[in-house]
C-alpha positions as CSV (number, residue, x, y, z in Angstrom):
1,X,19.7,18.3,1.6
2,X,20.9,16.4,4.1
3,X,18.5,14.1,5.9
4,X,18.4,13.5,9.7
5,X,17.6,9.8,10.5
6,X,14.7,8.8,12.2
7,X,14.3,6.9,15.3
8,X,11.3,3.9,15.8
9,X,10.9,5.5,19.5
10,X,10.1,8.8,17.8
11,X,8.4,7.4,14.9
12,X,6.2,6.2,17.2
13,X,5.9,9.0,19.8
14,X,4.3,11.0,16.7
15,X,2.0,8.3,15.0
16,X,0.4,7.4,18.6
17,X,-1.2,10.4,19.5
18,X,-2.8,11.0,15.7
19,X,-3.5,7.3,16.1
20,X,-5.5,7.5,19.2
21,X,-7.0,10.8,18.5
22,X,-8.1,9.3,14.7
23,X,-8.9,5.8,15.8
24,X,-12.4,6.1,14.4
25,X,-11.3,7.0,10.7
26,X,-8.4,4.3,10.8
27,X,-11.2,1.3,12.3
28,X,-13.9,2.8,9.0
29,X,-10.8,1.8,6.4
30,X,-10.3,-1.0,8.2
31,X,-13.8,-2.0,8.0
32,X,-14.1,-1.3,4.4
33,X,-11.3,-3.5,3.5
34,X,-12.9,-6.2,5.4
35,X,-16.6,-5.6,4.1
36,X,-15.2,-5.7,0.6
37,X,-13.8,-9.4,1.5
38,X,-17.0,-10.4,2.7
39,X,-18.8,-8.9,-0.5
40,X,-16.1,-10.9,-2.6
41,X,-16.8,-14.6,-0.7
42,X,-20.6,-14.0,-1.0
43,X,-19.7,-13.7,-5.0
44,X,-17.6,-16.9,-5.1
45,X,-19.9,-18.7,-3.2
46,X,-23.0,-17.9,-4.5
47,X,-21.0,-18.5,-8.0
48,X,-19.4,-21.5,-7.7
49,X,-21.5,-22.9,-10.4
50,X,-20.0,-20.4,-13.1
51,X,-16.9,-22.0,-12.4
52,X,-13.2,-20.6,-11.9
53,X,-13.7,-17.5,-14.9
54,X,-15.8,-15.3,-11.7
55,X,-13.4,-16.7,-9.2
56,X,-10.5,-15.0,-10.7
57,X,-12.5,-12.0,-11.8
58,X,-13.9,-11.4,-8.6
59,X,-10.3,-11.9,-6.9
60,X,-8.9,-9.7,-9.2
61,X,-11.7,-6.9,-8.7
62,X,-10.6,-7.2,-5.2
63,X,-7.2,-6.8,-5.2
64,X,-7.2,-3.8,-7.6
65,X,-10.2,-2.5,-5.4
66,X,-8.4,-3.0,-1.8
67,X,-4.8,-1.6,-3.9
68,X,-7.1,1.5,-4.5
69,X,-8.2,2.0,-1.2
70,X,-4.3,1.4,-0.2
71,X,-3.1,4.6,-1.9
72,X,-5.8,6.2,-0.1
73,X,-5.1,5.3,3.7
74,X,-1.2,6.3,2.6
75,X,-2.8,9.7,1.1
76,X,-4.7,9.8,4.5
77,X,-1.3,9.0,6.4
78,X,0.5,11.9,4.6
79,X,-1.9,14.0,4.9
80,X,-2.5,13.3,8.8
81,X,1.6,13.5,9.1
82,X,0.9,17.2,7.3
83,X,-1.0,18.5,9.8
84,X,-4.0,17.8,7.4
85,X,-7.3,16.9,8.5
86,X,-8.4,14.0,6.3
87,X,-11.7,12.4,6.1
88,X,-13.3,8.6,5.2
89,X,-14.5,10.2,1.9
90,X,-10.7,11.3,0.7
91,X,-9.7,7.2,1.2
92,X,-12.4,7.0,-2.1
93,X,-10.3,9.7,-4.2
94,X,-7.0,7.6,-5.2
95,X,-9.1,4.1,-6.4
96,X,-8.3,4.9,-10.0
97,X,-4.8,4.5,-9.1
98,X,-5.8,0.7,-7.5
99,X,-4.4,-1.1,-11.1
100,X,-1.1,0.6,-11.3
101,X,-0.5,0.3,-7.8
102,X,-1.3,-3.2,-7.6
103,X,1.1,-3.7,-10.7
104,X,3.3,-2.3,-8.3
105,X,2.6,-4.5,-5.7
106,X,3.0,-7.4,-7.9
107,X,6.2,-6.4,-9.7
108,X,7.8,-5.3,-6.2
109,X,6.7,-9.2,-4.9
110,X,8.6,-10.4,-8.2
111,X,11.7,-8.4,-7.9
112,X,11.8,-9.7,-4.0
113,X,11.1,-13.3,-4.7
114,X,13.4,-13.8,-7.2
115,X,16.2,-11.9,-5.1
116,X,15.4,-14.4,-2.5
117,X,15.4,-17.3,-4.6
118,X,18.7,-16.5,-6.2
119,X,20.5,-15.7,-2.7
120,X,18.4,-14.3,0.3
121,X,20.8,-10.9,-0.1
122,X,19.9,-9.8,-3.1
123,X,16.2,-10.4,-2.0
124,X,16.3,-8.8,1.0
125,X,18.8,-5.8,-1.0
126,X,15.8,-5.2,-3.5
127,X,12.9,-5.4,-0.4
128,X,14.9,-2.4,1.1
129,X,15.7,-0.6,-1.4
130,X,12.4,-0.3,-3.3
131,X,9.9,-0.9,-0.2
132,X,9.0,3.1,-0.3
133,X,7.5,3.0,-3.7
134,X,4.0,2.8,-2.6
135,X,5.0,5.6,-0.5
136,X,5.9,7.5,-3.4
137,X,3.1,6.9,-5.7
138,X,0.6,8.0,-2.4
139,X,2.4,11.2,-2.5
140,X,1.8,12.0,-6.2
141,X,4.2,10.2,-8.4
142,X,2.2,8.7,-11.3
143,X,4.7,6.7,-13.1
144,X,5.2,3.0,-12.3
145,X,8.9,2.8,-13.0
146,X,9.8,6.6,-11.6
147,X,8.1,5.7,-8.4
148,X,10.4,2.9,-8.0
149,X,13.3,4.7,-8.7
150,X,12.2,7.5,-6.2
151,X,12.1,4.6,-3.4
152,X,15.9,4.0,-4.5
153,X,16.3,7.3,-3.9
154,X,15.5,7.6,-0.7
155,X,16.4,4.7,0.9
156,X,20.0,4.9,0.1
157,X,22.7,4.5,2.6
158,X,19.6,2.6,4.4
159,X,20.4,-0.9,6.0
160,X,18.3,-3.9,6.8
């Protein structure tokens, strides 16, 4: 199959419209991501006296809560590039998949670090070349490792 490349002017010309026309939807994730972050410094604050154990776990809650909610604006994306009609209750569906997908976040910000730290090449190779994995587990792929591989997939010939 061969694939027809995509320009930013028409990337663009197609996400404005949905953008405009769902700006209420994409403002309620928005806001959710940002009520989460004030829920989590009204826990360390009021916490401080229990020291740095709830700091990290209530960090940690957070990042695997706002990786959850992630997956499920990308689910919202692909569905809205679909034709779908998505709603602020399907960005709830995916958080089970918040852990793995901030492992994958995590391991991706590895891989690119120490690319970068060796020689800024290979860090900027790996950033292109595995940058669609969250992309791919959105769109249904389970596996960790497979999703990674996908984005290898499709980005190549890509260049930075």
């Amino acid at each position: 199959m061969k694939r027809i490349p995509l320009t930013i002017r028409q990337a663009f010309s197609f996400a404005w419209p949905i953008f405009k026309k769902r700006f209420g939807l994409f403002s309620a994730v928005l806001l959710t991501i940002f009520g989460a972050w004030v829920a989590l410094e009204i826990v360390v604050i009021a916490g401080q006296r229990f020291g740095i154990f709830l700091w990290a776990v209530a960090h940690l809650a957070f990042l695997v809560f706002v990786a959850g909610i992630e997956v499920g604006f990308l689910r919202l994306c692909l569905a809205l590039q679909n034709g779908g009609e998505p709603t602020f209750a399907d960005t709830f569906t995916h958080l089970a998949m918040g852990p793995k997908f901030f492992a994958g976040q995590m391991l991706y910000l590895l891989m690119v670090a120490i690319g970068l730290l060796l020689l800024l090449v290979p860090g900027v190779y790996l950033a292109v070349r595995y940058a669609l994995f969250a992309v791919c587990m959105a769109a249904g792929e389970t596996n960790l490792m497979r999703s990674f591989q996908q984005s290898a997939i499709l980005s190549t010939g890509a260049k930075a």
